[in-house]
C-alpha positions in Angstrom: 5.7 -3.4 1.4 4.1 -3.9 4.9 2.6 -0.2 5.1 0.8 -1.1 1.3 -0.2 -4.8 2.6 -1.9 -2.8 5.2 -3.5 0.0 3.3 -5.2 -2.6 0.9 -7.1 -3.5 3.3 -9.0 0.1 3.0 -10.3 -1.0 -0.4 -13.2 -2.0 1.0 -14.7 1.3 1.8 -15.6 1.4 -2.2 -18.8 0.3 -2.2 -22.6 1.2 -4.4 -24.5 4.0 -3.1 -21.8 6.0 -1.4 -20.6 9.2 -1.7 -17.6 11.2 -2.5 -17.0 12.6 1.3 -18.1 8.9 2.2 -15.8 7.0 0.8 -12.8 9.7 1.6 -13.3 9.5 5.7 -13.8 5.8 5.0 -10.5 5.8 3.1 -9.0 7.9 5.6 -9.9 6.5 8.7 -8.9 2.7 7.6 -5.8 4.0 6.2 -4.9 5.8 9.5 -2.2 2.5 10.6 -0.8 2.8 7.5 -0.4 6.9 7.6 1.4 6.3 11.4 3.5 3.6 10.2 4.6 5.8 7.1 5.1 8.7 9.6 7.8 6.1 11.7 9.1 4.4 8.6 10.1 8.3 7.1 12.4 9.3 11.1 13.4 5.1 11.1 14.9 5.9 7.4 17.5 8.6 10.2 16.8 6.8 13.6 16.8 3.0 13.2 15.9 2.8 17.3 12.4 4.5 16.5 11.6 1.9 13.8 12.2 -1.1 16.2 9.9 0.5 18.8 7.3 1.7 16.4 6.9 -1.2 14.2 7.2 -3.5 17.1 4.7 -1.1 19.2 2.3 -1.7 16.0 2.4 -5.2 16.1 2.0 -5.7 20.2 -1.1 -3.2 19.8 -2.8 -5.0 17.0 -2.6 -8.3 19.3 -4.0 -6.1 22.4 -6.8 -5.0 19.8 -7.7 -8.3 19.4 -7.7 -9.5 22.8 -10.5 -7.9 23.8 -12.8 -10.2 21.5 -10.5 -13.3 20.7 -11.9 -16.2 18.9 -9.4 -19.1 17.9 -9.2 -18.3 14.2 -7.8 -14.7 14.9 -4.3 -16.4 15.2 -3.7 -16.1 11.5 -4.9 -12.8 11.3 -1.9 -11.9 14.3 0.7 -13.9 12.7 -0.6 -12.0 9.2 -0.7 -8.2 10.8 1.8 -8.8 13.8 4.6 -11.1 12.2 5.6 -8.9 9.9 5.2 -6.0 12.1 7.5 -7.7 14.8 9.9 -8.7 11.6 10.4 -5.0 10.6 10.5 -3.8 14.0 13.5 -6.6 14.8 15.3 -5.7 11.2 15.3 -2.0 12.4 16.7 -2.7 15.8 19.5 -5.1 14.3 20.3 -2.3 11.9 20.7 0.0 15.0 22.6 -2.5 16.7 25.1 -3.1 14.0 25.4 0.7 13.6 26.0 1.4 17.3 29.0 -1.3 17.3 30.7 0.5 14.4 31.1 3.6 15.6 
């Protein structure tokens, strides 16, 4: 559900006047996040440790993005982009955890 949260935010690439090939790098190029994530979310399904790094990774570089032009009312984009990120990331590695105990 996080990965489509994150590729609706592509949507806005659909705007008057543009073309086909336009609109499909746009598509693409916002939609890159959400193609990585997928990529870690398909070896995390095998590997729970590379979901808690990746989706934790994702959510400490989206707040490094940030940093680099911070203004006050960015904090609910972090905790709306990072929290559930960090969530996901944390669910992964307690899924590892609990694995690694019972074997």
């Amino acid at each position: 559900m996080f990965i489509c949260f994150l590729a609706l935010f592509s949507l806005d690439v659909f705007q008057p006047g543009l073309g086909f090939w336009q609109i499909a790098l746009g598509l693409f190029i916002h939609n890159i996040p959400a193609l990585v994530l997928s990529v870690v979310l398909l070896i995390s399904w095998k590997y729970e440790i590379v979901g808690g790094i990746g989706f934790i990774f994702a959510g400490v570089f989206y707040i490094v993005m940030l940093l680099g032009h911070f203004e006050w009312y960015m904090l609910s984009w972090i905790l709306t982009i990072s929290g559930p990120a960090f969530l996901v990331g944390v669910l992964f590695f307690a899924s590892w955890f609990q694995k690694k105990n019972n074997v």
